[in-house]
VOBA-1610 file (N, C-alpha, C; in pm, whole numbers, padded with zeros to 5 digits, always signed):
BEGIN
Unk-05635+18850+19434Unk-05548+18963+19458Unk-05432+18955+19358Unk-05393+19067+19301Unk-05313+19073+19206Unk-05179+19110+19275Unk-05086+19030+19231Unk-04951+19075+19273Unk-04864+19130+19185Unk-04784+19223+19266Unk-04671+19315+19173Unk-04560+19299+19150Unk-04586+19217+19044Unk-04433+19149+19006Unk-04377+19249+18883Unk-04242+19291+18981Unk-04121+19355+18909Unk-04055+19323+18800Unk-04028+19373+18668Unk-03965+19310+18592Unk-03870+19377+18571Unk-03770+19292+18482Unk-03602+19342+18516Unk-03599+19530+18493Unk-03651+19526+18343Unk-03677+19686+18294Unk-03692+19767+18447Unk-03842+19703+18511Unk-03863+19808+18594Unk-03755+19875+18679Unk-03710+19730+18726Unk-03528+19713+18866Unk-03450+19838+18816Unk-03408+19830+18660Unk-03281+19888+18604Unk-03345+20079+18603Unk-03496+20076+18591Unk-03487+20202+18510Unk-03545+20278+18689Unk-03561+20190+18817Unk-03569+20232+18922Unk-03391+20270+18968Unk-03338+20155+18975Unk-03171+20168+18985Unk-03128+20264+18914Unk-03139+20296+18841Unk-03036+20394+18786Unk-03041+20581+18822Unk-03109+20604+18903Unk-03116+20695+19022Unk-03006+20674+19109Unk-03043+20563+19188Unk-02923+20525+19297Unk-02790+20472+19252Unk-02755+20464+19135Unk-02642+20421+19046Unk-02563+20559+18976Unk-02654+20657+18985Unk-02606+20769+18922Unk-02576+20837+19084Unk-02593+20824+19197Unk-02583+20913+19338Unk-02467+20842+19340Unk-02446+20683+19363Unk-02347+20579+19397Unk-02185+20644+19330Unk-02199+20702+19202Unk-02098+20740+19092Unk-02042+20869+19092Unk-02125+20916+19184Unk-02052+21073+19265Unk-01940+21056+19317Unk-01855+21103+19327Unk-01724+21094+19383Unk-01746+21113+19576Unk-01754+21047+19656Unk-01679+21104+19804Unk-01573+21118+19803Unk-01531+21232+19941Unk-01421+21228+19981Unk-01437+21175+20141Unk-01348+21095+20170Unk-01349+21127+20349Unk-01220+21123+20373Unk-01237+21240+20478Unk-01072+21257+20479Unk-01036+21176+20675Unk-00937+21177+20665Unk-00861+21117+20794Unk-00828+21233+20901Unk-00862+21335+20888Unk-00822+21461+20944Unk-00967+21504+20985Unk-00949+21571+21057Unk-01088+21699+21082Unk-01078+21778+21063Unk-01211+21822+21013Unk-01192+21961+20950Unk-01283+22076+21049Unk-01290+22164+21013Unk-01361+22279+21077Unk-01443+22297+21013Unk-01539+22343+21046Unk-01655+22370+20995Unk-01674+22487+20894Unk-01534+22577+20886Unk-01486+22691+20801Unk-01453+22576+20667Unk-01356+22448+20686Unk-01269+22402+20610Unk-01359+22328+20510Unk-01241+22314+20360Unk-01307+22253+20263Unk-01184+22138+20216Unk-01231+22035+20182Unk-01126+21946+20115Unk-01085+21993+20024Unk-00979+22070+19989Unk-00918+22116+19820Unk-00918+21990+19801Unk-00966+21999+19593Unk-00934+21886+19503Unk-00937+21943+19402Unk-00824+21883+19313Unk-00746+21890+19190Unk-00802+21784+19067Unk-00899+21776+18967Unk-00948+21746+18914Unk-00821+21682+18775Unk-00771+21582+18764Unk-00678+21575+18689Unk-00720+21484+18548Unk-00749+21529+18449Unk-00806+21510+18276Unk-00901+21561+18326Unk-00948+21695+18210Unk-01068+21721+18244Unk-01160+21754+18109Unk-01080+21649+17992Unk-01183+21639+17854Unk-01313+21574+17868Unk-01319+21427+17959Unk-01424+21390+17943Unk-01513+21337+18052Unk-01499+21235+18145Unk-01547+21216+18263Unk-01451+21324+18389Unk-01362+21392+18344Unk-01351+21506+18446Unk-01436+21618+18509Unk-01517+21637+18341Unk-01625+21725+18330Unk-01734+21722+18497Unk-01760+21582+18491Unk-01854+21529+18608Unk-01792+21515+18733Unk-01691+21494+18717Unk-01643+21498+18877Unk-01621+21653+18929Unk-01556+21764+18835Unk-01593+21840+18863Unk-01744+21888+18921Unk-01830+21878+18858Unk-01935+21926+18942Unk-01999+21871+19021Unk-01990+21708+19051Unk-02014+21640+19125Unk-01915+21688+19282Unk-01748+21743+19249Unk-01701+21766+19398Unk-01780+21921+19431Unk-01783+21990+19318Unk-01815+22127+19352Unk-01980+22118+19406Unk-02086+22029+19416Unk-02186+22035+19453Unk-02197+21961+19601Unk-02085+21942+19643Unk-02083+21883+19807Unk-02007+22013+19887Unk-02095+21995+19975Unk-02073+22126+20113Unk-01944+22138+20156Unk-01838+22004+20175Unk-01709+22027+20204Unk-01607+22001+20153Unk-01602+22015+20009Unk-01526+22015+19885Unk-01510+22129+19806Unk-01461+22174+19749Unk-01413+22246+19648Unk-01303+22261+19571Unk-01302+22244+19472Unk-01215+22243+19327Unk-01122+22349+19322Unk-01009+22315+19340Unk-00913+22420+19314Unk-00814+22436+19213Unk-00827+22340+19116Unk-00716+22307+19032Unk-00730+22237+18953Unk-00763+22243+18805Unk-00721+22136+18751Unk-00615+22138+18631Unk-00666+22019+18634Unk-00490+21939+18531Unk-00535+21879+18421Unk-00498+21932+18221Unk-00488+21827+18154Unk-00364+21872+18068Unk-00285+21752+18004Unk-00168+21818+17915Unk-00217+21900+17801Unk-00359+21897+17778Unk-00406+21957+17645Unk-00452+22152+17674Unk-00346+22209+17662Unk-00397+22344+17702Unk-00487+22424+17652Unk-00563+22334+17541Unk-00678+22442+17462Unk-00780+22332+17556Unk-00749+22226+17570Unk-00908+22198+17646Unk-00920+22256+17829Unk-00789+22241+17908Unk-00749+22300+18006Unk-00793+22442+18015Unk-00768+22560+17922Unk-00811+22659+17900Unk-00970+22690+17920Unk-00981+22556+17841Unk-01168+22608+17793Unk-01250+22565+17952Unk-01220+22423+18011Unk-01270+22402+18101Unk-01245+22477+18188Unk-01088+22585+18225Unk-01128+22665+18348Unk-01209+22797+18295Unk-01225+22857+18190Unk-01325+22965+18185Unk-01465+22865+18218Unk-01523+22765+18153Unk-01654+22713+18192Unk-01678+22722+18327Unk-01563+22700+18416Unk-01568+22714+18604Unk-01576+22828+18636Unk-01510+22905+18580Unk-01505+23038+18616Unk-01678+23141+18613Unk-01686+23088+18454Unk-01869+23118+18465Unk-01970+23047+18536Unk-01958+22932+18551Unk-02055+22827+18630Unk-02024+22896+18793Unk-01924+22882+18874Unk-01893+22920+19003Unk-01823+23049+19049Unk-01813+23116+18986Unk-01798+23292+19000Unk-01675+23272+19038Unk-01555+23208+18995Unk-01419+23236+19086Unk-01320+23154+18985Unk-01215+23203+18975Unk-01105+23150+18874Unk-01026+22983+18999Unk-00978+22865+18890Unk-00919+22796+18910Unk-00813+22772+18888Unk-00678+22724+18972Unk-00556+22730+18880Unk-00579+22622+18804Unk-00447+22649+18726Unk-00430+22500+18581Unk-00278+22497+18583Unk-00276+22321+18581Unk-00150+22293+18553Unk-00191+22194+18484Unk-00017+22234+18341Unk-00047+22112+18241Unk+00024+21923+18314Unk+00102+21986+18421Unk+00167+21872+18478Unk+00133+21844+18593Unk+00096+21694+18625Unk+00018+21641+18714Unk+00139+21661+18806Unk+00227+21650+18786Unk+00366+21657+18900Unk+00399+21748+19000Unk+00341+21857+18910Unk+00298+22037+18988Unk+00185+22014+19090Unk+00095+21934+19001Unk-00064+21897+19128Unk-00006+21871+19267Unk+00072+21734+19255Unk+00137+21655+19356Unk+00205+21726+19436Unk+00293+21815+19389Unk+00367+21934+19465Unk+00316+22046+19555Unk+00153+22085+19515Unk+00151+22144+19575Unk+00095+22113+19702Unk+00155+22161+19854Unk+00079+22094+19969Unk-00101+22211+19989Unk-00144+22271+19936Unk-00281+22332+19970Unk-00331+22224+19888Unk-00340+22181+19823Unk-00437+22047+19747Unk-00433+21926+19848Unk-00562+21914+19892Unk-00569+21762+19993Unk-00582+21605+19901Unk-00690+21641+19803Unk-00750+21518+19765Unk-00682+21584+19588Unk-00707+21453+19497Unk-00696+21457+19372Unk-00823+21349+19323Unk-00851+21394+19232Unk-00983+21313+19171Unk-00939+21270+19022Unk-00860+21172+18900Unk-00821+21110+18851Unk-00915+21072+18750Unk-00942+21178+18644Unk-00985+21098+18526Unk-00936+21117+18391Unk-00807+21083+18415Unk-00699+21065+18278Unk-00725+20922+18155Unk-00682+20952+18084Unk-00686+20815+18029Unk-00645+20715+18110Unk-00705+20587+18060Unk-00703+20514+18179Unk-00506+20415+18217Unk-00471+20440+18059Unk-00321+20390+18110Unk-00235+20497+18226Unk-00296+20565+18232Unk-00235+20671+18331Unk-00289+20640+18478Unk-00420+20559+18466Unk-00480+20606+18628Unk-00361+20502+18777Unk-00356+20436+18716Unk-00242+20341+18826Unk-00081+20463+18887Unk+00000+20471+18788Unk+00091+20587+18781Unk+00031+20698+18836Unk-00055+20760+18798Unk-00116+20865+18913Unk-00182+20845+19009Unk-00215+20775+19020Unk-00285+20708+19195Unk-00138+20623+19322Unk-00061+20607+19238Unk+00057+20582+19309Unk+00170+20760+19383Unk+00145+20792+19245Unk+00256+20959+19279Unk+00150+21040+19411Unk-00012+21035+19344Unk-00054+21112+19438Unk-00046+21065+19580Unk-00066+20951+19592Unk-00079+20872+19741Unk+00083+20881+19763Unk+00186+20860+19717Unk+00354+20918+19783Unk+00343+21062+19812Unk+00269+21154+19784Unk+00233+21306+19810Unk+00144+21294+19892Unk+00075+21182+19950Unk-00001+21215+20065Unk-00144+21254+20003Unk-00178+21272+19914Unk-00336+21304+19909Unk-00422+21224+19866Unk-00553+21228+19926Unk-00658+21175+19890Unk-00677+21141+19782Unk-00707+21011+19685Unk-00730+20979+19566Unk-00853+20968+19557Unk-00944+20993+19476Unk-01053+20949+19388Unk-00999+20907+19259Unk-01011+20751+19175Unk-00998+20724+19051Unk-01072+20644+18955Unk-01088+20708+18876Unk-01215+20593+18797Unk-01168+20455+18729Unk-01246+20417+18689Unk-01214+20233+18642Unk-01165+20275+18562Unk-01082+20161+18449Unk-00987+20064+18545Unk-00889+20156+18623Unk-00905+20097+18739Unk-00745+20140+18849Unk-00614+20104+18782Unk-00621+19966+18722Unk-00463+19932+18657Unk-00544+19881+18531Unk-00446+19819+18445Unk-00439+19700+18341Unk-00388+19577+18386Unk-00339+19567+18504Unk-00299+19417+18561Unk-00277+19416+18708Unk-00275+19290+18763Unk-00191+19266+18882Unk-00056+19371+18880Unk+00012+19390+18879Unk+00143+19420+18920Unk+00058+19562+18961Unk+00055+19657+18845Unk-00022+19796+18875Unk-00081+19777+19004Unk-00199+19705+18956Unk-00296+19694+19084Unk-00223+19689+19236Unk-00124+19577+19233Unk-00068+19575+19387Unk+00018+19689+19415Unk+00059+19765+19311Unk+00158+19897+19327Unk+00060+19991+19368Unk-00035+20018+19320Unk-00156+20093+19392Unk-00215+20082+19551Unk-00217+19966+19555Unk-00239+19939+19681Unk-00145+19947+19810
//
């Protein structure tokens, strides 16, 4: 009887299905929602891995994208017409993450700025009370890191 021995190739090129679902953003929120309600989220950099979290929140049943944020207003620009055609409905834009934070209809924020930024904005948003999603690295060191936490 022949046995089916796995080799690493096979593991990685099976894994990377469940590695690409794993890399979706959740949200869970601490509140309940209604069955009307959606988690607003504010998509903040949205040149390059923003791109994906965008459609990664916009393809879950109780999420939707209401906002996003980059200081660069020709790429800010371009990504909310791409939303606008992809999901039939205009998004606001702010060039300042500070405006995000301010506003209370935004629940969650999803964080893919350059990464010297992600600590500093995962701190302001969580003093504003909202939900963070942030991609690696969280800090560049201990200190960040425990200020985040």
């Amino acid at each position: 009887m022949k046995k089916n021995k796995e080799t690493r190739r096979d593991f990685i090129r099976k894994s990377a299905g469940a590695a690409a679902l794993l890399s979706m953003p959740t949200i869970i929120s601490a509140g309940s929602l209604g069955s009307a309600d959606k988690v607003r989220v504010a998509v903040l950099g949205v040149n390059g891995r923003g791109t994906s979290h965008i459609s990664g929140f916009m393809s879950l049943p109780d999420a939707e994208v209401v906002c996003l944020c980059d200081p660069d207003l020709n790429i800010l620009g371009k990504r909310a017409a791409e939303f606008e055609k992809k999901y039939g409905k205009k998004v606001d834009q702010q060039q300042d993450l500070r405006k995000v934070f301010e506003n209370k209809s935004i629940d969650a924020v999803s964080i893919a700025t350059p990464n010297h930024w992600h600590s500093l904005a995962t701190i302001w948003a969580c003093q504003a009370g909202k939900d963070v999603y942030v991609e690696k690295p969280g800090s560049h060191n201990i200190h960040e890191g425990r200020k985040m936490v």
